[in-house]
Rosetta silent file (secondary structure, phi, psi, omega in degrees, C-alpha in Angstrom):
SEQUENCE: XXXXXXXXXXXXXXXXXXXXXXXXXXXXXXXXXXXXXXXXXXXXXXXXXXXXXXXXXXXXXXXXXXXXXXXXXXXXXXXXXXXXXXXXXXXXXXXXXXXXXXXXXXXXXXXXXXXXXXXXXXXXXXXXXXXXXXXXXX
SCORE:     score description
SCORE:     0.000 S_00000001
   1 L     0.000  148.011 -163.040  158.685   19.953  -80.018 S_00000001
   2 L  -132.015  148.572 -174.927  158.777   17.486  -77.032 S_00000001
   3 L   -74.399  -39.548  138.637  158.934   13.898  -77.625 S_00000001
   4 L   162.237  150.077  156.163  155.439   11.821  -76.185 S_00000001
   5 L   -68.988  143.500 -160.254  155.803    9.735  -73.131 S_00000001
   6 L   -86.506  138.803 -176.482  157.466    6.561  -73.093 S_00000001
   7 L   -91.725  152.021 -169.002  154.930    3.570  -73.089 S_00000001
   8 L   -34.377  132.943 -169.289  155.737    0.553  -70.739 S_00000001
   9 L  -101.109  104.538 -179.575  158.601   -1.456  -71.986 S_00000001
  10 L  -140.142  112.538  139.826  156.872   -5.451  -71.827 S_00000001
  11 L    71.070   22.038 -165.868  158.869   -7.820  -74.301 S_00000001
  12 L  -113.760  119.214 -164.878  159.593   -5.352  -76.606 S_00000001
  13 L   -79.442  156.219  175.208  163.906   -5.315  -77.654 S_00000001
  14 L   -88.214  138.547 -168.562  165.717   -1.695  -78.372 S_00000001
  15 L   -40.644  159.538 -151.557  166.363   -0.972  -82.094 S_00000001
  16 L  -135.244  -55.476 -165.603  169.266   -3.148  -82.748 S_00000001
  17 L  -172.556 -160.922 -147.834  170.716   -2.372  -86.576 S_00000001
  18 H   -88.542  -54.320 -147.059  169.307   -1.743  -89.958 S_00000001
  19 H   -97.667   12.087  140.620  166.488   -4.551  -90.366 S_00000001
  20 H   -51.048  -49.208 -163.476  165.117   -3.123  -86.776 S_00000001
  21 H   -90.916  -33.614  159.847  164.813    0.301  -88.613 S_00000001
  22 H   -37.497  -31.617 -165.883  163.399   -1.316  -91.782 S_00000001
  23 H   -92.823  -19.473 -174.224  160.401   -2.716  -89.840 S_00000001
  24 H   -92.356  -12.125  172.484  159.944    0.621  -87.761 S_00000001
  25 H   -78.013  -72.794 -169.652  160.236    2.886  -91.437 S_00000001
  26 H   -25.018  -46.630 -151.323  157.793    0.319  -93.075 S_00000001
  27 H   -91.094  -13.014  160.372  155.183    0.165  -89.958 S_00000001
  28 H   -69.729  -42.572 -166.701  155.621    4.488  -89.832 S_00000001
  29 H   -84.187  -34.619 -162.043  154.985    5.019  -93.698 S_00000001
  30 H   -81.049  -32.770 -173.452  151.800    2.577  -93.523 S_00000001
  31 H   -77.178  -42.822 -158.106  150.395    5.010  -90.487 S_00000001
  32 H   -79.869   -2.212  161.575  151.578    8.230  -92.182 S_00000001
  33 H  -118.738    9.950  131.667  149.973    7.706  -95.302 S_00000001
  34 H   -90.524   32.879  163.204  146.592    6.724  -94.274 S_00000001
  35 L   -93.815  150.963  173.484  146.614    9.619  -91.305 S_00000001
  36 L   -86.489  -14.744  169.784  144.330   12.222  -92.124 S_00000001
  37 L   -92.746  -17.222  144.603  146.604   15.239  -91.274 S_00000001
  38 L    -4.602  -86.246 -154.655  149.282   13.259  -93.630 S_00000001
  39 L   -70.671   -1.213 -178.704  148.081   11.917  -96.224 S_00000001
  40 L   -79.497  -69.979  163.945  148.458   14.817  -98.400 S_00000001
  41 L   -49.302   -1.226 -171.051  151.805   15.355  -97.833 S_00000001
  42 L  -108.716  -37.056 -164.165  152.778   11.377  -97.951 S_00000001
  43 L   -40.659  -79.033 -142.689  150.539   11.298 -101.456 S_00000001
  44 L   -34.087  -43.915 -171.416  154.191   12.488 -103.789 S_00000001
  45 H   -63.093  -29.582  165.792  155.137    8.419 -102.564 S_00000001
  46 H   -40.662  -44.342  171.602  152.395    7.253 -104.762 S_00000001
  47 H  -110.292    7.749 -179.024  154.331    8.652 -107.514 S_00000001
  48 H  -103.890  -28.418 -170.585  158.033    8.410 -106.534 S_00000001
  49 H   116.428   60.625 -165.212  157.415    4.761 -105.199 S_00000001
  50 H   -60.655  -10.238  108.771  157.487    3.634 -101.795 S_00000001
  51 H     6.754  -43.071 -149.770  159.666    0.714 -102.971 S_00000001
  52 H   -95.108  -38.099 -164.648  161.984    3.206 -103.702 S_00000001
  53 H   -97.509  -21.265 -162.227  161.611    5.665 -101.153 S_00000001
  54 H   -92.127  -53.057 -152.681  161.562    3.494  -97.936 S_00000001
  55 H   -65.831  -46.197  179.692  165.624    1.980  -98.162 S_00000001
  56 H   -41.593  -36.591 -177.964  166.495    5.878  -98.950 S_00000001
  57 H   -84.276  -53.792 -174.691  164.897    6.616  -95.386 S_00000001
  58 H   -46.359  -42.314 -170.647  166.130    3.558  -93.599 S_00000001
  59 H   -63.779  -40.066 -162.634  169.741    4.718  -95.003 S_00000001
  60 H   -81.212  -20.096  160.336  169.172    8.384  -93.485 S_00000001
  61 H   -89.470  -20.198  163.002  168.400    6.492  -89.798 S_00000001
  62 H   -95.999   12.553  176.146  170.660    4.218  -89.479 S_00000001
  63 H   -88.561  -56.487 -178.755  172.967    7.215  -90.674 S_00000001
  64 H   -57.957  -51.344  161.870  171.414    8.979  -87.712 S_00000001
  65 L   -64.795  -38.186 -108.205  171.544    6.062  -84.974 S_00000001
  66 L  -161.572  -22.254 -178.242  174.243    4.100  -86.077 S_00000001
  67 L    53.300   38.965  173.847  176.495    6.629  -87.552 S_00000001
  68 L  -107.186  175.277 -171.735  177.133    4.721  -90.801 S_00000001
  69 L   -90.410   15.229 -165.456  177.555    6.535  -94.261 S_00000001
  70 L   -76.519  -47.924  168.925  175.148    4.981  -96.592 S_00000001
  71 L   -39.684  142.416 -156.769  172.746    8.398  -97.061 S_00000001
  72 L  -154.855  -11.230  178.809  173.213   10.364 -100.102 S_00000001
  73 L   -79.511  159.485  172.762  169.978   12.030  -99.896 S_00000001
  74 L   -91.004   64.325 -164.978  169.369   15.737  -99.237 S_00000001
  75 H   -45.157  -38.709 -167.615  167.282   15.804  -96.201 S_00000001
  76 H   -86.230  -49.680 -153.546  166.465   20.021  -95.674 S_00000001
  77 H   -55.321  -64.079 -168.709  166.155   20.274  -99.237 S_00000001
  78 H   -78.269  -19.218  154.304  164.035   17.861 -100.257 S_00000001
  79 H   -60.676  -61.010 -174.563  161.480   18.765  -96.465 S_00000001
  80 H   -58.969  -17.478 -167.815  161.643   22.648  -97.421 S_00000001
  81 H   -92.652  -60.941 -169.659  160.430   21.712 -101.136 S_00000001
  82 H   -87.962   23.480  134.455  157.473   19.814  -99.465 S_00000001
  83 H   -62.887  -53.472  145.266  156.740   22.028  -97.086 S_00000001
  84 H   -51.955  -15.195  159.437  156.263   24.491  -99.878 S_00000001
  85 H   -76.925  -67.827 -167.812  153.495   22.239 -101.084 S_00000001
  86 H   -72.770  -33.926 -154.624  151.974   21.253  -97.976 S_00000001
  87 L    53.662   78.542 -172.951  152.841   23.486  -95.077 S_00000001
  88 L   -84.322   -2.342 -156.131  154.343   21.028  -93.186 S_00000001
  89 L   -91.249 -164.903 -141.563  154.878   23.272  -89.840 S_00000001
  90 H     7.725 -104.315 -173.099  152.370   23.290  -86.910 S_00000001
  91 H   -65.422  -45.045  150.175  149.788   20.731  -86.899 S_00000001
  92 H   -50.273  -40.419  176.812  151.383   18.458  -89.394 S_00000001
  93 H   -82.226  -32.312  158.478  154.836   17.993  -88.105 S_00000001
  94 H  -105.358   22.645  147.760  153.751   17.734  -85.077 S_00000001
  95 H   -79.037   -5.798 -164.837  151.803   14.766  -85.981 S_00000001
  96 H   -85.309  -14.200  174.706  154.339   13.299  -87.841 S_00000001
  97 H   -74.038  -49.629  176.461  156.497   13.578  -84.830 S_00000001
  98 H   -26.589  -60.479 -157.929  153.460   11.945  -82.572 S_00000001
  99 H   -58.369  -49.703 -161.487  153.049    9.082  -85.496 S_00000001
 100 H   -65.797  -39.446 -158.292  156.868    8.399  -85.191 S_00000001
 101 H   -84.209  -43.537  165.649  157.551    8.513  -81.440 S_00000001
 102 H   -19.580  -64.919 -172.518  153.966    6.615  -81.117 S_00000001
 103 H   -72.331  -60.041  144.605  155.836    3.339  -83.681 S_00000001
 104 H    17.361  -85.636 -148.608  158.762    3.772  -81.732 S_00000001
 105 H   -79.375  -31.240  173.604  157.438    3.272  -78.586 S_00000001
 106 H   -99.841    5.750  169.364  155.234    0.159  -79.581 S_00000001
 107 H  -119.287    0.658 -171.670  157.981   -1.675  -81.188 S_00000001
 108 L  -144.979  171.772 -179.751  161.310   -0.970  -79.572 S_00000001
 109 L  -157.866  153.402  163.370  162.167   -0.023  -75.982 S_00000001
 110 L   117.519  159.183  159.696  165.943    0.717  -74.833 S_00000001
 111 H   -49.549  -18.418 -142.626  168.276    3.844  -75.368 S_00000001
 112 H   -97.158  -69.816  167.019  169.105    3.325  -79.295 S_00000001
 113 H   -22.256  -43.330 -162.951  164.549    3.421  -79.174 S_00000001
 114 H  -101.020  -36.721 -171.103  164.894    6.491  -77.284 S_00000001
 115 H   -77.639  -17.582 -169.114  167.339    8.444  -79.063 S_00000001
 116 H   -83.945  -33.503  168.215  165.584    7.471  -82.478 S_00000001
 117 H  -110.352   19.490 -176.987  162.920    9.626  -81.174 S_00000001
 118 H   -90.948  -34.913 -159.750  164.622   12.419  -79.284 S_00000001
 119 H   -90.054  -53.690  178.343  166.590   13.233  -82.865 S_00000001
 120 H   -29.574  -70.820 -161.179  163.026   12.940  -84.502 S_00000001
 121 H   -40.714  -52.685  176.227  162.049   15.601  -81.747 S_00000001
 122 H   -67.300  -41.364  176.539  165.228   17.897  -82.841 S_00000001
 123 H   -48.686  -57.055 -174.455  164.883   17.229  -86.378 S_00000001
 124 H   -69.997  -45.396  167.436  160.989   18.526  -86.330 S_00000001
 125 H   -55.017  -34.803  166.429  162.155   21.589  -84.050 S_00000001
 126 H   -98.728    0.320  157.075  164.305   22.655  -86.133 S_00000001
 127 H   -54.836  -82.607 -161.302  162.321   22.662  -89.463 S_00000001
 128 H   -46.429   -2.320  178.026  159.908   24.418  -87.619 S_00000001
 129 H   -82.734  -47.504  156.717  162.291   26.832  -86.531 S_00000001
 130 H   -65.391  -41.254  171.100  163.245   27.318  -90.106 S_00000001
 131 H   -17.163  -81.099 -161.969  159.674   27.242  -91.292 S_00000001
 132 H   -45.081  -47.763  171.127  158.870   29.866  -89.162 S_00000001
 133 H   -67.928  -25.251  168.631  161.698   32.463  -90.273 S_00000001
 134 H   -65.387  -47.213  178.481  160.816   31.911  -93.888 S_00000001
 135 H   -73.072   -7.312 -169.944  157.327   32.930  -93.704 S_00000001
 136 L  -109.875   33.004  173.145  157.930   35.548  -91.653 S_00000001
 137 L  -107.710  -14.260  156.221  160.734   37.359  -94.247 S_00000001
 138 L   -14.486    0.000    0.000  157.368   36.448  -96.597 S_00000001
C-alpha cells in the first residue's frame, strides 16, 4: 500500500501533540462512517460508542507518533476479528488508508503529518499481508 500524494502545504501546522490527533481521529471517523465502502465495517461504533471508542484510538496514535504509553488496546486482534466480519482487505483498506492520508493531508502538513500517514501505509500493508495468508491456508 503506497501512501497518496502530498497536497500543497498553505497555512496548515504539522500534528503537534494529542489534541492535534484528537481533531484528525474525530474529522477521520465522521468520513469513515458515512463512506460507502466503510460504513459497514464502522457500523459496530454505533453500538460500542464513538464516545468511547475515539480517546482509545487517539491513545493508539499518539502511542504511534509520539511514543507515549497510554494504549492498552489490542490493535491485530481486535482488526483480524473485524475483518472476519467485513473483509477488510482489498478495496476497503485501501480506502481507509485513502480516507486517512486524504484528513491528514488537509489538516496538518510537516514530518510528524507525514509519518502519521506513512505508519498508516505500513500498518494497512501489513494486515493485508496477513489477510492474505489466512485465506489462503482457508
Amino acid at each position: 500500500m503506497t501512501v497518496p500524494s502530498k497536497a500543497p502545504a498553505v497555512g496548515r501546522p504539522d500534528l503537534r501533540g494529542r489534541a492535534d490527533i484528537d481533531r484528525l481521529v474525530t474529522a477521520f471517523y465522521e468520513r469513515a462512517l458515512t463512506d460507502p465502502v466503510l460504513e459497514s465495517a464502522f457500523e459496530i461504533l454505533t453500538i460500542v460508542g464513538l464516545e468511547a471508542h475515539l480517546p482509545v484510538v487517539g491513545d493508539f496514535w499518539e502511542q504511534i507518533l509520539f511514543r507515549t504509553v497510554r494504549y492498552q488496546g489490542e490493535f491485530v486482534a481486535v482488526h483480524d476479528a473485524l475483518h472476519r466480519q467485513h473483509d477488510l482487505a482489498g478495496e476497503k483498506l485501501a480506502r481507509w488508508l485513502h480516507l486517512w492520508c486524504e484528513t491528514v493531508d488537509e489538516m496538518f502538513t510537516g514530518p510528524d503529518a507525514e509519518r502519521a500517514k506513512t505508519k498508516a501505509a505500513a500498518m494497512a500493508a501489513a494486515m493485508e499481508r496477513s489477510w492474505s495468508g489466512s485465506r489462503s491456508r482457508r
